[in-house]
N, C-alpha and C positions, 0 to 999 in steps of 0.2 A: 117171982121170976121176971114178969114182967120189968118191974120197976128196975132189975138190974141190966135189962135190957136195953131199957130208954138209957140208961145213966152210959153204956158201953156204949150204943149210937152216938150220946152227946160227946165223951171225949172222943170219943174216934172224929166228930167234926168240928173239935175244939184243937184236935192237933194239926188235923191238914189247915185250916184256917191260919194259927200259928204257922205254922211250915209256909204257908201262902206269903205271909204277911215279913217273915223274916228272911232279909237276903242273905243271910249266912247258914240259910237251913235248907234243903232237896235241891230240887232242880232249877239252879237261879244261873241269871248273867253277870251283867256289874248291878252290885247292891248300891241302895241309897246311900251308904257313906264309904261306900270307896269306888275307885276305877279300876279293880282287883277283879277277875272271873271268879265266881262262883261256882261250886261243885259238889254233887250228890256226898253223901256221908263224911266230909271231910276231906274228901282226895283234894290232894295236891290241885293248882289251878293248872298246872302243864298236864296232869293225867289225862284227863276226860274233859276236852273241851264241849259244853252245853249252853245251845243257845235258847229265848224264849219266845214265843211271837213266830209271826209267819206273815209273809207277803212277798208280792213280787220286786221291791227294792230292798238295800238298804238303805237304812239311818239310824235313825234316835229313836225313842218311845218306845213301845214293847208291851208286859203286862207289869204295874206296879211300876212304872216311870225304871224299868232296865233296860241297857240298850241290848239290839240284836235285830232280827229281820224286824222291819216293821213301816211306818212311812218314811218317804225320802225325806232328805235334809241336807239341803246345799249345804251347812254349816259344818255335816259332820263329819270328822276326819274316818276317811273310808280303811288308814292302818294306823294301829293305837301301837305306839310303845310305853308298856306299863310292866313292870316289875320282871326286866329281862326280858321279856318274849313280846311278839310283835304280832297283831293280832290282823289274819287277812281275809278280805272280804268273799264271801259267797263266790263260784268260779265262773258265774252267772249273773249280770243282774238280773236275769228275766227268767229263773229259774231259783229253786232254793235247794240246795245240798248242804252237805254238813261244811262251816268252816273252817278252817285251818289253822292251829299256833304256830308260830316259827321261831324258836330260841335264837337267840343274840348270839353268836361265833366271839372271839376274841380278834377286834378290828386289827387289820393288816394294811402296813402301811406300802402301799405300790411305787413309790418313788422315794428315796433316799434323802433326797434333796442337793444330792454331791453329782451321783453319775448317773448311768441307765441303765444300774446292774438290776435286773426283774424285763427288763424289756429286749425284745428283739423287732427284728425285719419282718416279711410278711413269710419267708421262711424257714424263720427261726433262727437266722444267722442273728452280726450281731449288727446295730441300728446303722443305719446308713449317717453316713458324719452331718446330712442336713440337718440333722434331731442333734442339739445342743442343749446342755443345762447353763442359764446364765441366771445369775442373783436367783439362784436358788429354785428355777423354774424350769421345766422340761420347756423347749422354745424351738417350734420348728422354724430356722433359720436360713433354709438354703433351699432354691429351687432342685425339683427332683427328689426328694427326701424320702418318699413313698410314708406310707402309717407306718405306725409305730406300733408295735404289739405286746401284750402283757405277755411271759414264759406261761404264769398259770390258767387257768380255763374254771369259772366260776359260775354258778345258776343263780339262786337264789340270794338275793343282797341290799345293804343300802351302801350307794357309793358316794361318796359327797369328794368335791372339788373345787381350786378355784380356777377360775379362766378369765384371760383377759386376752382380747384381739387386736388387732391394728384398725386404723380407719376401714372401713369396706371390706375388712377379712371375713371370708368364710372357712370353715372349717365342722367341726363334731368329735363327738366321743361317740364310738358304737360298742354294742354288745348285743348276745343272742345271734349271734352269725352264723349265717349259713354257708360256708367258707368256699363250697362246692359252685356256689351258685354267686359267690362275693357280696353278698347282701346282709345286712343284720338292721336293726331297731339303730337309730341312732337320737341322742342328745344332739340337734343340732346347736350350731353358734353362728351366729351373723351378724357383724357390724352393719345398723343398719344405714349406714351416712352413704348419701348420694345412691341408693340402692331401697327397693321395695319388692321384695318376693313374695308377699302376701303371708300369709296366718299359717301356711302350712309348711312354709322356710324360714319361720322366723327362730329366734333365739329361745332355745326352751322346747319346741315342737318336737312330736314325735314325727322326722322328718319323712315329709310327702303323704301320712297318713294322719295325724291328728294335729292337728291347730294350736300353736300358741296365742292366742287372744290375748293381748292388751301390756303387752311385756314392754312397751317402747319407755311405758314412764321407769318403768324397775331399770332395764338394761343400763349399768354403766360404760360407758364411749370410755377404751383407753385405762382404764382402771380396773381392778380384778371385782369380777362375778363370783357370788357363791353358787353352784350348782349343788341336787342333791336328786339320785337314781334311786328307787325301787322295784325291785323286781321280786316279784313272790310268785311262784307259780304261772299263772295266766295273768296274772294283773301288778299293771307298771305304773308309776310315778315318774314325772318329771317336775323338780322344784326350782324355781331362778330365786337367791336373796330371798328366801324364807316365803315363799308365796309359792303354792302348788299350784302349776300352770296345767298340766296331762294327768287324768287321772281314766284308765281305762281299763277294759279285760280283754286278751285277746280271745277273740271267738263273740264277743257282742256283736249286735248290729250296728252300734259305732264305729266298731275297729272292723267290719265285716264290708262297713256300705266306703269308709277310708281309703280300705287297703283295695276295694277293687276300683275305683277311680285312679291308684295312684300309680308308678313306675313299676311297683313289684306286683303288680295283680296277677295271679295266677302261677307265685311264686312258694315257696313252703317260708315265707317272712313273718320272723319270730318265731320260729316253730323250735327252734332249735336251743335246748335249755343251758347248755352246758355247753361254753365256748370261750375263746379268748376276748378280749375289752381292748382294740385299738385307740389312740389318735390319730384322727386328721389329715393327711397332706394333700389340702385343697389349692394351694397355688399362693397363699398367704401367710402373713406372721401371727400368731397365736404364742402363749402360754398357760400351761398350766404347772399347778403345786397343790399340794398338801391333798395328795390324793389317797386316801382313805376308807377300803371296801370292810364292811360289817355281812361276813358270812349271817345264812339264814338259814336253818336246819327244821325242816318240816317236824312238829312232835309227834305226829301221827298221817 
């Protein structure tokens, strides 16, 4: 009796050992050879998203080299697109709740490249004739022109664009808007020739509350920018030309200690998930093209 006792203890920790050791077996993150989530009994990687490790940041490391909570890491990309679904960080750095997958939508293209059919005025008529399309790019042309607004109203997404300003234009992309209150999250743009507004107006900044640092060598003067927006939840990206400049959560004490220094303090900024995506009319020439929103669909 005995001896069949020892023999059932040993595989009983011959298999969690195995199951430990294999990232395609129990409760795993991304396994040693793929960037693929891992999942109890076979489910799907979109069913039951499961993270491994604990701590108060994210990054890299974990238990058995998977990523998931665990030390920070400036290197590591804080949303993963991996096999359709977009993987978004903790709602919290300085707390740890379950995270969140967001399926990929099927990209929607916001500008035609002909006319301004998807877009209106700020109320909803149709664009004011300052908003021109030339050589294939929406181009605010004429003083007075007011923003320009999308017809549809989107929360969660990745927007990618290109822009390109005049000498010393300023302008922005905004979304998350609090329409009541005229304020929203904006992708600021700012030529910066003969002009210095500091890190917090510059090109790429989440304007007046997070900092673009070090954008002057990337910014192209006069020639098109790639921009590229995230929005999951509480937590936003801002990319200029393939370089993640903003990476924040709203509700951190980043975006906490920002936003009451800045113009909107004491504002409901950013709160508002679900709203229209303006351009610009800051008193300057701008364009943009190949505007491009990727819906994001929380899986759970």
């Amino acid at each position: 009796m005995m001896q069949k006792y020892h023999i059932a203890v040993l595989s009983l920790l011959l298999f969690l050992l195995l199951g430990a050791a294999s990232p395609s077996f129990g409760y795993g993150a991304y396994g040693h050879g793929s960037d693929l989530p891992r999942h109890p009994f076979g489910k799907a990687y979109s069913e039951v998203p499961v993270y491994r490790g604990s701590s108060a940041s994210w990054g890299a490391a974990g238990y058995g080299g998977s990523y998931g909570y665990a030390a920070p890491s400036s290197n590591f990309p804080v949303y993963r697109e991996r096999g359709g679904a977009t993987v978004c960080p903790p709602s919290s750095f300085y707390s740890v709740p379950e995270p969140t997958y967001y399926e990929h939508g099927e990209p929607i293209s916001l500008f035609n490249g002909v006319d301004l059919t998807g877009w209106t005025d700020a109320e909803g008529k149709a664009p004011n004739p300052g908003w021109q399309v030339r050589d294939g790019a929406i181009c605010r042309a004429e003083n007075g022109a007011g923003s320009l607004f999308t017809e549809g109203k989107y929360d969660n997404f990745i927007l990618e664009f290109d822009f390109k300003a005049a000498r010393g234009a300023n302008s922005g992309l905004k979304y998350r808007l609090v329409e009541d209150e005229s304020i929203g999250c904006e992708y600021q743009i700012l030529d910066p020739e003969g002009m210095d507004h500091g890190d917090l107006h510059d090109t790429a900044a989440l304007y007046d509350v997070i900092p673009a640092v070090g954008v002057r060598g990337i910014f192209k003067q006069e020639e098109y920018n790639h921009a590229k927006i995230v929005v999951m939840g509480n937590y936003i990206e801002h990319w200029l030309n393939g370089k993640r400049i903003v990476s924040v959560q709203i509700g951190s004490p980043e975006w906490n200690e920002g936003l009451a220094r800045s113009k909107f303090a004491g504002t409901r900024f950013g709160r508002n998930r679900l709203s229209r995506i303006f351009l610009q009319d800051h008193g300057d020439a701008v364009w943009f093209k190949n505007l491009t929103l990727t819906p994001l669909k929380p899986l759970y």
